[in-house]
N, CA, C and O of each residue as an XYZ file, in Angstrom:
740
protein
N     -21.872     20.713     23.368
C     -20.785     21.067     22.476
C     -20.310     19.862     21.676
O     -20.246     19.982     20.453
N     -19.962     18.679     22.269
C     -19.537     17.825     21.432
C     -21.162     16.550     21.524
O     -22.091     16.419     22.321
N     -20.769     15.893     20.298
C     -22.139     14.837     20.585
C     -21.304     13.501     21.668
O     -20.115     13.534     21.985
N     -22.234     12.484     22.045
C     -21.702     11.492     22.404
C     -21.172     10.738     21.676
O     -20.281     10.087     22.222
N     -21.383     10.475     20.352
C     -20.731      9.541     19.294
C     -18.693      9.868     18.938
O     -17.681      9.186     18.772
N     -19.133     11.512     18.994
C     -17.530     11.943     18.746
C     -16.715     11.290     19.760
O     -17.041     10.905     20.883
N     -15.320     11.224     19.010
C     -13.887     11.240     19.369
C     -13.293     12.117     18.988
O     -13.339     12.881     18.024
N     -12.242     11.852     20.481
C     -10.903     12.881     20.362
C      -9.435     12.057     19.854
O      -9.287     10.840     19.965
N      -8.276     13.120     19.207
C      -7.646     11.827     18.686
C      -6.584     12.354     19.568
O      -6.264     13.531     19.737
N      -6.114     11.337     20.076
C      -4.880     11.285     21.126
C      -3.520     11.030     20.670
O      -3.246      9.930     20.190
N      -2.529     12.069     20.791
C      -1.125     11.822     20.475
C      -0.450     11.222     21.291
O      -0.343     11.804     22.371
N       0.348      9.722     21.141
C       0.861      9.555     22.411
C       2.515      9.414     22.039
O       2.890      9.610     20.883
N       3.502      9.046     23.156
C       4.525      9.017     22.803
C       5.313      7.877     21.937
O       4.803      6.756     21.944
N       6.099      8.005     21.449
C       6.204      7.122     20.165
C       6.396      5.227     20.830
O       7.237      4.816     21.631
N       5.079      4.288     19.999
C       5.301      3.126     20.848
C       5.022      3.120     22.610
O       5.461      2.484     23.568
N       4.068      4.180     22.393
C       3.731      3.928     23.890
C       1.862      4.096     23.263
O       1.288      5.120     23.634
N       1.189      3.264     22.521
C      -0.128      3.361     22.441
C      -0.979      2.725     23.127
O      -2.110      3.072     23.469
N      -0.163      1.352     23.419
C      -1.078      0.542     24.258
C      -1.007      0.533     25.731
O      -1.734     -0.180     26.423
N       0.241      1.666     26.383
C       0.534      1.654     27.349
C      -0.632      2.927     27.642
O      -1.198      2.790     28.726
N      -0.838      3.503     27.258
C      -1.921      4.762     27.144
C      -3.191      4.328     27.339
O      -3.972      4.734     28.200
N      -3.447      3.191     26.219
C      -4.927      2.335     26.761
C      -4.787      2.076     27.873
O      -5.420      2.903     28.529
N      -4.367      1.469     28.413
C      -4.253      1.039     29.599
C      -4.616      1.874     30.539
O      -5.519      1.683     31.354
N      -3.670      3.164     30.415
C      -3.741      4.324     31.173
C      -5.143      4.668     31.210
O      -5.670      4.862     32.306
N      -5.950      4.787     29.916
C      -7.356      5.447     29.739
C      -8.204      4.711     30.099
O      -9.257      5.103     30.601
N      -7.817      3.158     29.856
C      -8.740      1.758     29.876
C     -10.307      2.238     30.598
O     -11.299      1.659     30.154
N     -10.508      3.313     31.724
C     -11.894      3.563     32.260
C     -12.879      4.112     31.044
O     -14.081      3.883     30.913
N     -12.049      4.872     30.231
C     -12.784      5.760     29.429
C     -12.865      5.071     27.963
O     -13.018      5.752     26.950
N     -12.757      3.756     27.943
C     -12.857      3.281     26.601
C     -12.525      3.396     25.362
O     -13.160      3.306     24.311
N     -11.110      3.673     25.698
C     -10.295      4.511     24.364
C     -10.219      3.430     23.228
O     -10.410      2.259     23.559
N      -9.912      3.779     21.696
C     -10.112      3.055     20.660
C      -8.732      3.154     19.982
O      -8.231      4.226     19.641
N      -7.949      1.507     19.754
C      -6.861      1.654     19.783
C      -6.636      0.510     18.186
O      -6.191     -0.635     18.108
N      -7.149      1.420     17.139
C      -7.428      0.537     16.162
C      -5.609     -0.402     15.616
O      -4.501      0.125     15.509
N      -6.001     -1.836     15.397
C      -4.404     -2.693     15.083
C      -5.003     -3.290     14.115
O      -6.216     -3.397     13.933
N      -3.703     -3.885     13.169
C      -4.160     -4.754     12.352
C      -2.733     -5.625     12.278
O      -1.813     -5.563     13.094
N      -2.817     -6.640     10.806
C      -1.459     -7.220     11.326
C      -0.939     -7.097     10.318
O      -1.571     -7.401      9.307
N       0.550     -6.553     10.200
C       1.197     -6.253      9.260
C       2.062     -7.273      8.155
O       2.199     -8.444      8.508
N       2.590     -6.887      6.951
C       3.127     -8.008      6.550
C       4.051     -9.035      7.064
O       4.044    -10.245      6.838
N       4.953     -8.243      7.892
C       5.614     -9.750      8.719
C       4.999    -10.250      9.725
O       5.614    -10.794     10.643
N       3.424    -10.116      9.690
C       2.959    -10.890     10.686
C       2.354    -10.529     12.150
O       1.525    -11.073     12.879
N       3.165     -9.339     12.244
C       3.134     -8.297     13.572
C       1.836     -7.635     13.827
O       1.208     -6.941     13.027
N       1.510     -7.942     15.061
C       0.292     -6.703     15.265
C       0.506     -5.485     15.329
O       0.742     -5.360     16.531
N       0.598     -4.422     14.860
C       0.761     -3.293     14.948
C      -0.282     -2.261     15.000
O      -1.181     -2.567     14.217
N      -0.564     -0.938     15.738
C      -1.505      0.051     15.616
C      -1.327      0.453     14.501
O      -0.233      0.748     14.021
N      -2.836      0.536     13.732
C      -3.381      1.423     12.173
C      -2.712      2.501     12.035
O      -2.214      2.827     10.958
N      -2.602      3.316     13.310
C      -2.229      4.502     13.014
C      -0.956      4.540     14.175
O      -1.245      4.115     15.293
N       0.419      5.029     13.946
C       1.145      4.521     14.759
C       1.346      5.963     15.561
O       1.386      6.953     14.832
N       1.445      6.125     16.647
C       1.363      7.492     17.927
C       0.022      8.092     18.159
O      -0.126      9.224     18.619
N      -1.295      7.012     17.708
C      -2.161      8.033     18.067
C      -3.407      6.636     18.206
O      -3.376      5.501     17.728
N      -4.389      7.300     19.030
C      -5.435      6.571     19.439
C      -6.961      7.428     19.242
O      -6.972      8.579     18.805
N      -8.160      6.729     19.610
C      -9.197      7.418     19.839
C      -9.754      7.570     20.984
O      -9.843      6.479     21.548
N     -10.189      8.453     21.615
C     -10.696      8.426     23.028
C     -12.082      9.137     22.916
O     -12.092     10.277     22.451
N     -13.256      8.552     23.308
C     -14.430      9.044     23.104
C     -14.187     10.566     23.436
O     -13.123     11.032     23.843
N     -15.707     11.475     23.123
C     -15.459     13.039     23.561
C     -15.671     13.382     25.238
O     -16.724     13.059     25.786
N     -14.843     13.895     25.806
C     -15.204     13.725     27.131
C     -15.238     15.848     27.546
O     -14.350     16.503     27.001
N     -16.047     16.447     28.261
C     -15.857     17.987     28.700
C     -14.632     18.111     29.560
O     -14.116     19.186     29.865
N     -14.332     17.273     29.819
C     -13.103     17.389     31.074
C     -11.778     17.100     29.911
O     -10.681     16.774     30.362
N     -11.912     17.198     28.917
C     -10.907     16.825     27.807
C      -9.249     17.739     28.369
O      -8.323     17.458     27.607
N      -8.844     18.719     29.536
C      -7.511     18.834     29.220
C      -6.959     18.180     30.812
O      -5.973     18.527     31.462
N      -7.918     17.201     31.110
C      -6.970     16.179     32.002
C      -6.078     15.130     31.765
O      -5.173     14.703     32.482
N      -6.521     14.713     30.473
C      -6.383     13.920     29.493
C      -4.754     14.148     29.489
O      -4.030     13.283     29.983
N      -4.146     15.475     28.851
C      -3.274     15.399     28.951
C      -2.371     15.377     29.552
O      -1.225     15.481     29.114
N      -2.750     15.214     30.878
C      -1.514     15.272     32.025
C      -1.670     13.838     32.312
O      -1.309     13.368     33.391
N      -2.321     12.966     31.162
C      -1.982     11.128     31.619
C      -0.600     11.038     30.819
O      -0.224     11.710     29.859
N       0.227      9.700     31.709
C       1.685      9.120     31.247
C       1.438      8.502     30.303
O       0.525      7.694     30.132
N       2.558      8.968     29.337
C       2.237      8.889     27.517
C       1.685      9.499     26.513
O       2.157      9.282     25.397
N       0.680     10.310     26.640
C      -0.099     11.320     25.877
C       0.748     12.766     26.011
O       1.190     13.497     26.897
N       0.674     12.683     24.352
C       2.212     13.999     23.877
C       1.015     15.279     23.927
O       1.365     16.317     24.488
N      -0.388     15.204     23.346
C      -1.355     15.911     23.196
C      -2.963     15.176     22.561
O      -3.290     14.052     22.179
N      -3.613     16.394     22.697
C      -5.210     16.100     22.013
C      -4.482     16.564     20.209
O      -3.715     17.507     20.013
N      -4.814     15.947     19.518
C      -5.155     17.054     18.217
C      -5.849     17.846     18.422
O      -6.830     17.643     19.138
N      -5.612     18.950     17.909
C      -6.737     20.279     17.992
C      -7.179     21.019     17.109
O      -6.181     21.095     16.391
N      -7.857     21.560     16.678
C      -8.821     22.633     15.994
C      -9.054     23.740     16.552
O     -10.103     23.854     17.187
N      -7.917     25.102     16.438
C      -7.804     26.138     17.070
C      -7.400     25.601     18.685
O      -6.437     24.911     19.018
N      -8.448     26.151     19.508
C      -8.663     26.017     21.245
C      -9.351     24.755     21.258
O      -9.552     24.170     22.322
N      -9.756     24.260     20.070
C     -10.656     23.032     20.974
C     -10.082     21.475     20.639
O      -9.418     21.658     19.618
N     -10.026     20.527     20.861
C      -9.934     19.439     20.064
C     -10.559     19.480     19.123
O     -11.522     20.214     18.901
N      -9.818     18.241     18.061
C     -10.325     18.162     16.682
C     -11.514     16.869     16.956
O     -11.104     16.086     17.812
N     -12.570     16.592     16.524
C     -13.259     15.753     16.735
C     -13.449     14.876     15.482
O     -13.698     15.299     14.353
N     -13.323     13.833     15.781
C     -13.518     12.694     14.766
C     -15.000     11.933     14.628
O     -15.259     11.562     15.773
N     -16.062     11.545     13.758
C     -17.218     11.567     13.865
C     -17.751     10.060     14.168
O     -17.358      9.154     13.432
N     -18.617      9.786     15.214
C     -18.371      8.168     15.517
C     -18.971      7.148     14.303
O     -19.254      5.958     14.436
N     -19.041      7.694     13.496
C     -19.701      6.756     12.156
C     -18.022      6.201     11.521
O     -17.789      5.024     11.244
N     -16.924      7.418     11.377
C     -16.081      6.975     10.963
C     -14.814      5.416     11.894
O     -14.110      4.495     11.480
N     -15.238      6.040     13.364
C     -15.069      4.888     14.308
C     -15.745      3.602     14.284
O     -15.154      2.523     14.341
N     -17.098      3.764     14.191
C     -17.675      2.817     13.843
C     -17.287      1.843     12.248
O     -17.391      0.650     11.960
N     -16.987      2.621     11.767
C     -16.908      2.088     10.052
C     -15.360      1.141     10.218
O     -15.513     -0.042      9.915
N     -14.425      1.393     10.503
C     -13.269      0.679     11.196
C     -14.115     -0.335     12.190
O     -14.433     -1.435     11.737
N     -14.308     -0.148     12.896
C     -15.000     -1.659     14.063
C     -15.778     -2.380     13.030
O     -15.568     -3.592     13.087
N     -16.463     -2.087     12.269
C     -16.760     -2.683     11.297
C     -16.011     -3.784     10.210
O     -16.407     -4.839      9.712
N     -14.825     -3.067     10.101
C     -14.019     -3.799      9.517
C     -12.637     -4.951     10.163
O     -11.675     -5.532      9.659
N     -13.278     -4.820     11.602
C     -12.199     -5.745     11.873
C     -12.875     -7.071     12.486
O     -13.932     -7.132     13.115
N     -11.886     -8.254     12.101
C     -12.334     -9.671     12.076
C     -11.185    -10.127     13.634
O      -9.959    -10.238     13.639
N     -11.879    -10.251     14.457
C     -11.045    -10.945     15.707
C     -10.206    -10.048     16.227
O      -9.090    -10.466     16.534
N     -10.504     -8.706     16.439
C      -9.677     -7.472     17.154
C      -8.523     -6.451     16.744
O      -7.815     -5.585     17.258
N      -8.886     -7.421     14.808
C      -7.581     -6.801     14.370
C      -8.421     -5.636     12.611
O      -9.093     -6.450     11.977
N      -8.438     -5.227     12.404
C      -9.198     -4.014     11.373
C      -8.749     -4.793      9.845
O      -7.828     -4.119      9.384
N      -9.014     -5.751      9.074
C      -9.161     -6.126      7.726
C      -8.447     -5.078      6.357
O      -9.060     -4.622      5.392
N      -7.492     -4.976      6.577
C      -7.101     -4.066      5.071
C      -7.590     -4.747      3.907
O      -7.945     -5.916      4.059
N      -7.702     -4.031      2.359
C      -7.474     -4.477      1.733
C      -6.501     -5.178      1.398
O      -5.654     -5.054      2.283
N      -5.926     -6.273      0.114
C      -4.588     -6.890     -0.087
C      -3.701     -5.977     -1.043
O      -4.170     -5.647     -2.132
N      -2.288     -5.517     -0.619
C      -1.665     -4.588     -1.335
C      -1.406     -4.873     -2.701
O      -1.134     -5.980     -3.164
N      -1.516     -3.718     -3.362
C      -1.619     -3.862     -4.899
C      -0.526     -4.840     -5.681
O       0.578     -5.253     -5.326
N      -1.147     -4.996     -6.653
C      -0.122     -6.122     -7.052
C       0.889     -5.740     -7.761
O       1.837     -6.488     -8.003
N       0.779     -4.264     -8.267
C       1.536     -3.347     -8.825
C       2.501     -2.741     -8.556
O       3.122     -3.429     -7.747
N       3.181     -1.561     -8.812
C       3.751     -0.558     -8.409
C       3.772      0.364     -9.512
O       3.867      0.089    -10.708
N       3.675      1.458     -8.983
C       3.690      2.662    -10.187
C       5.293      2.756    -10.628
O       6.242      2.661     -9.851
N       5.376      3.016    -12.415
C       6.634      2.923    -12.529
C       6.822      1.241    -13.049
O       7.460      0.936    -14.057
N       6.508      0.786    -12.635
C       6.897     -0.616    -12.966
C       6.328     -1.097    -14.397
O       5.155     -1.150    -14.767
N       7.360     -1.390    -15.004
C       7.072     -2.378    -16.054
C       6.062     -3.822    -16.593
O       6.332     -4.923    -16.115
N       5.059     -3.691    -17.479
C       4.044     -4.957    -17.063
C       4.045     -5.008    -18.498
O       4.652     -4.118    -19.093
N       3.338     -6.096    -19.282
C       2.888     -6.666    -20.370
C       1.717     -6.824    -20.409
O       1.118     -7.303    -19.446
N       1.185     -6.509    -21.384
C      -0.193     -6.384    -21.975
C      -0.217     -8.142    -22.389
O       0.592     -8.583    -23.206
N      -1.360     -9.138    -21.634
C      -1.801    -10.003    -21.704
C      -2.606    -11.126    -22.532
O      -2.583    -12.321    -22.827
N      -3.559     -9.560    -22.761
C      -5.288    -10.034    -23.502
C      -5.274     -8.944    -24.668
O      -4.468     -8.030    -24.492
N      -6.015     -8.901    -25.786
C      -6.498     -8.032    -26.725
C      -5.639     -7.441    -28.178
O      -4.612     -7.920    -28.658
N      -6.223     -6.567    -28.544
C      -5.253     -5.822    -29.795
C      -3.829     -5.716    -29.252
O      -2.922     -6.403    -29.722
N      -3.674     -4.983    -28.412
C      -2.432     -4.590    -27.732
C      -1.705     -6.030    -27.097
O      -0.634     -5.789    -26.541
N      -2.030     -7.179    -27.091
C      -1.091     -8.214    -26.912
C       0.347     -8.478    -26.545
O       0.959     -8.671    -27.595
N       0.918     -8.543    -25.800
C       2.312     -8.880    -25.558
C       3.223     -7.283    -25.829
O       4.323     -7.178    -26.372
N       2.428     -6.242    -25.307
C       3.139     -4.430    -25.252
C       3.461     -4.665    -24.198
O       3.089     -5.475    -23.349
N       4.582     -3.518    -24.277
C       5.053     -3.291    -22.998
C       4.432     -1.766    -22.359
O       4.545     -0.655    -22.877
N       3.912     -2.042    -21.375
C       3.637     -0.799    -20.851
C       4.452     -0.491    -19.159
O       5.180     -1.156    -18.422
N       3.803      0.959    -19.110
C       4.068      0.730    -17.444
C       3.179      1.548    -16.613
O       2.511      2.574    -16.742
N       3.443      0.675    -15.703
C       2.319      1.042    -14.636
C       1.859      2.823    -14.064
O       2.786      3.557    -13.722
N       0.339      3.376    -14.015
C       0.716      4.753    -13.857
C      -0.274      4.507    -12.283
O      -0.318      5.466    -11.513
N      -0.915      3.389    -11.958
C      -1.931      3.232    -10.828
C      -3.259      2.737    -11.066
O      -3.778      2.447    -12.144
N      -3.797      2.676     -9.750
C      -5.261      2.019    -10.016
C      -5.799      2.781     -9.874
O      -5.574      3.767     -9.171
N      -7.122      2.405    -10.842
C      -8.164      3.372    -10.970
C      -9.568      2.641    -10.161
O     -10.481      3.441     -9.958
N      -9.791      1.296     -9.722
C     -10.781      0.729     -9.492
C     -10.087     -0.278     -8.688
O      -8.974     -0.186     -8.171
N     -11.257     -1.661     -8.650
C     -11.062     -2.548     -8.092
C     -10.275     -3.347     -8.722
O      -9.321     -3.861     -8.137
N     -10.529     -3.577     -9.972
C      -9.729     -4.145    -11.001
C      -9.204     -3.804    -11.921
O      -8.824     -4.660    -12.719
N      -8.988     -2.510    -12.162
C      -8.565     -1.691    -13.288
C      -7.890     -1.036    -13.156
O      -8.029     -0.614    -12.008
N      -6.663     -0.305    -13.888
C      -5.245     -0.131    -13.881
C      -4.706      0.560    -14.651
O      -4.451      0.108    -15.768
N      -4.325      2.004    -14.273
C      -4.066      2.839    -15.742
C      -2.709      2.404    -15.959
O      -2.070      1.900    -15.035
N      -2.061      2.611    -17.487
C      -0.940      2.544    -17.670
C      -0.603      3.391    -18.862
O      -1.461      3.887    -19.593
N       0.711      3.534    -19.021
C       1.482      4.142    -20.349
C       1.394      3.517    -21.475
O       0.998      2.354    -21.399
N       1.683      3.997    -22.672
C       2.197      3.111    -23.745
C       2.463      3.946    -24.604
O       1.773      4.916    -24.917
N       3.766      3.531    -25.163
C       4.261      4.522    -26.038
C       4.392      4.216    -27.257
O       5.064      3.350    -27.817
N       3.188      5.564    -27.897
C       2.833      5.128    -29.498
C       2.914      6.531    -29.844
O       2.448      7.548    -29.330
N       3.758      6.263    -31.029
C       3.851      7.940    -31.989
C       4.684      8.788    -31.004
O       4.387      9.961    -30.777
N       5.469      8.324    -30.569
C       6.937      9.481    -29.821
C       5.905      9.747    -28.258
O       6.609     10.106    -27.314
N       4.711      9.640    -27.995
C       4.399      9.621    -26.650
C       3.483      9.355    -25.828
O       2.400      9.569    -26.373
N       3.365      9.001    -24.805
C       2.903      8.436    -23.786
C       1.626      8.399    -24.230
O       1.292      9.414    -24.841
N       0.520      7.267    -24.082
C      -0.913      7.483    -23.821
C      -1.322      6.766    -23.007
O      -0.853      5.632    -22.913
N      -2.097      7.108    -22.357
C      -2.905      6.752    -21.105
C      -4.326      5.582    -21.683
O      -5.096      5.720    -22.634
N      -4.228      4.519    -20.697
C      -4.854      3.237    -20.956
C      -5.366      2.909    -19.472
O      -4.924      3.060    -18.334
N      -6.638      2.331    -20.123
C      -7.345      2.207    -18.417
C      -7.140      0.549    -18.845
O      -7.373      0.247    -20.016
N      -6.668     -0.594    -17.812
C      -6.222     -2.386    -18.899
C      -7.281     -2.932    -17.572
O      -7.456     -2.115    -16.669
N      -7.845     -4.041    -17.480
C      -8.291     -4.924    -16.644
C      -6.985     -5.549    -15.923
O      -6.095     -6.103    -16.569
N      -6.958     -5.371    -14.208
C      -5.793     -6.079    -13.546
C      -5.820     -7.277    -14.098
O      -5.003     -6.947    -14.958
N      -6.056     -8.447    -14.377
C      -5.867     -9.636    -14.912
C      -5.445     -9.708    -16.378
O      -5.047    -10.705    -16.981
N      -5.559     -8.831    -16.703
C      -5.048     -8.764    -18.233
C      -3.323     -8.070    -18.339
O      -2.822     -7.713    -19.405
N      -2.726     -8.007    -17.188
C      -1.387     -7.411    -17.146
C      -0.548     -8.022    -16.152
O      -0.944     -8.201    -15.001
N       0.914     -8.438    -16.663
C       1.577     -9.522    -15.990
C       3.271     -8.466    -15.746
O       3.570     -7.640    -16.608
N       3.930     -8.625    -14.847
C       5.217     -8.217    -14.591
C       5.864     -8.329    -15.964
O       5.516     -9.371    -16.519
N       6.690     -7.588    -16.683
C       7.173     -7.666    -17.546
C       8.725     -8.764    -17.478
O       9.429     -8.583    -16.485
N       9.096     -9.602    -18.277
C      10.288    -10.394    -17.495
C      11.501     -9.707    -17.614
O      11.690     -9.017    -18.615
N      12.594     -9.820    -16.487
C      13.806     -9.047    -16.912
C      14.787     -9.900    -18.210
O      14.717    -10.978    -18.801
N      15.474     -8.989    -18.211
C      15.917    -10.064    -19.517
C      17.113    -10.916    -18.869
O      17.710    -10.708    -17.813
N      17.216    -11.529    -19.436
C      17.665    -13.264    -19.187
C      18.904    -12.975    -19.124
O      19.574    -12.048    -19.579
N      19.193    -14.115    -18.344
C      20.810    -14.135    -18.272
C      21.205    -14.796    -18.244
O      20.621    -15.879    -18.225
N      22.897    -14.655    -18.213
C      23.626    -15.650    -19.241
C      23.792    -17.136    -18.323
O      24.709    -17.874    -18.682
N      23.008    -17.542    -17.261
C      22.872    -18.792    -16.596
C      21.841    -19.426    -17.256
O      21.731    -20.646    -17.134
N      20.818    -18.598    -18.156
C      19.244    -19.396    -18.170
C      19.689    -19.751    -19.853
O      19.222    -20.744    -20.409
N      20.682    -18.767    -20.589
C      20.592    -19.137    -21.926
C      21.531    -20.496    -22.069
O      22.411    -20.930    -21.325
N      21.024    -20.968    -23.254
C      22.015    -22.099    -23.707
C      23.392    -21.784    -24.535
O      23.449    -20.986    -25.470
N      24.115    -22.286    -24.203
C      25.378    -21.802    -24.541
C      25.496    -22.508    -26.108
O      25.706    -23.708    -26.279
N      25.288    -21.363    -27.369
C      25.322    -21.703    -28.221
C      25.993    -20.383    -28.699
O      25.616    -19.288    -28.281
N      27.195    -20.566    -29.761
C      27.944    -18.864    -29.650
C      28.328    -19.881    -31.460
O      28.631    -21.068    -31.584
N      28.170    -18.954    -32.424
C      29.057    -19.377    -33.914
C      30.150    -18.291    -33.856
O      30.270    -17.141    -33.432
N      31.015    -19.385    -34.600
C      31.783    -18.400    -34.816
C      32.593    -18.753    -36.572
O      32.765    -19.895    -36.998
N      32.945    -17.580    -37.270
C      33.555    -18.330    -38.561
C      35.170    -18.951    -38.580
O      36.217    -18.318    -38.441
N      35.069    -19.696    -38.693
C      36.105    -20.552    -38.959
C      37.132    -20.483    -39.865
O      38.322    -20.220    -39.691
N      36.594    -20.721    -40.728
C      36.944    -20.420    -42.608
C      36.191    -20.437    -43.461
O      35.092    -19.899    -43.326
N      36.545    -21.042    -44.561
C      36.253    -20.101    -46.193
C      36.210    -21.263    -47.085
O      37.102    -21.215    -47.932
N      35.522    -22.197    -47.154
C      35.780    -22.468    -48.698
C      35.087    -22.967    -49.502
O      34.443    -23.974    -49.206
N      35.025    -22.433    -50.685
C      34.561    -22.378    -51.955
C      33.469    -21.255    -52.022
O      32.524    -21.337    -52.808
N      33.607    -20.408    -51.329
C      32.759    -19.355    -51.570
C      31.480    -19.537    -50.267
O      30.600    -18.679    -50.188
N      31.502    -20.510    -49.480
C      31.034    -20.908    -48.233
C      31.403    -20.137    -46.686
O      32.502    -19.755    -46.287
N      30.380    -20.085    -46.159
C      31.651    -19.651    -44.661
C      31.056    -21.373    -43.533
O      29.996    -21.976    -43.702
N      31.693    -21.577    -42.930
C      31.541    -22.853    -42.342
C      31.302    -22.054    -40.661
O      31.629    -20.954    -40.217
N      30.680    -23.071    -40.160
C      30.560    -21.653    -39.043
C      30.639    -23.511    -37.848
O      30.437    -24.683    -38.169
N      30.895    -23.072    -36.952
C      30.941    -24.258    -35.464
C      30.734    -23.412    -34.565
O      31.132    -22.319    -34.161
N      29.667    -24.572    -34.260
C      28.820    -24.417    -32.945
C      29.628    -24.940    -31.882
O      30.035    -26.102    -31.878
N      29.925    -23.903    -30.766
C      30.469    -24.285    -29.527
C      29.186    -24.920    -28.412
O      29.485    -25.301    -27.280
């Protein structure tokens, strides 16, 4: 019924994942982590683990910590061991390799860098590639869609304030001879 490569995916109770390995530790459960931006090791997937396919699968749930199997109707849901494998694949020293988070945000405001379009303002609609980046731009009352090279688009700056400008303000003074005299504060 099931192959040997499959997994089952295990629900456990919230922050209790590694206490569950432990629990399973005979049966070689797969408890994919990586490390998060502040640094933290944390599980990939947070309340749930992999546990190879086993026939005895509803003992499983009467271990301390496991909320349930995922399931598919009556049976567990099975996960395929290429996709397990493809994660072990990607991790360097016990921890699974993400990509680096986008440099973007959708919604966000950026400037056109490189090309015809030079120094536009657009905004961000997402990535389309590895390096490529759709965005807005508004020409003729509406929106058009632009695929830009990530390196060719920079945060747009907020506008400045009154600490960064130089304090230069005219003002008119008076009048004469048909002159306006103006001083610089």
């Amino acid at each position: 019924m099931f192959l040997a490569s499959d997994f089952f995916v295990v629900q456990t109770n919230p922050q209790r994942e590694t206490f569950v390995v432990d629990q399973l530790g005979f049966l070689n459960p797969y408890l994919p982590r990586f490390k998060n931006l502040k640094g933290r090791i944390a599980p990939l997937f947070p309340g749930y683990l992999f546990l190879p396919a086993l026939e005895n699968w509803p003992s499983v749930c009467s271990i301390a910590g496991v909320r349930t199997l995922l399931k598919c109707g009556d049976h567990p849901a099975i996960i395929p061991g290429k996709v397990i494998s493809s994660w072990k694949a990607k991790e360097r020293g016990g921890l699974v390799q993400l990509p680096p988070p986008p440099r973007f945000r959708p919604g966000q405001r950026l400037t056109i860098l490189r090309g015809s379009l030079k120094y536009r303002s657009v905004v961000h609609a997402g990535m389309i590639g590895k390096d490529r980046e759709r965005v807005l731009i508004d020409m003729l009352g509406s929106h058009v869609s632009l695929i830009v090279a990530s390196q060719d688009l920079a945060p747009e700056l907020g506008s400045t304030t009154r600490n960064r400008l130089p304090s230069r303000r005219e003002t008119l003074t008076g009048q004469r001879s048909g002159r306006f005299l103006h001083a610089v504060a």
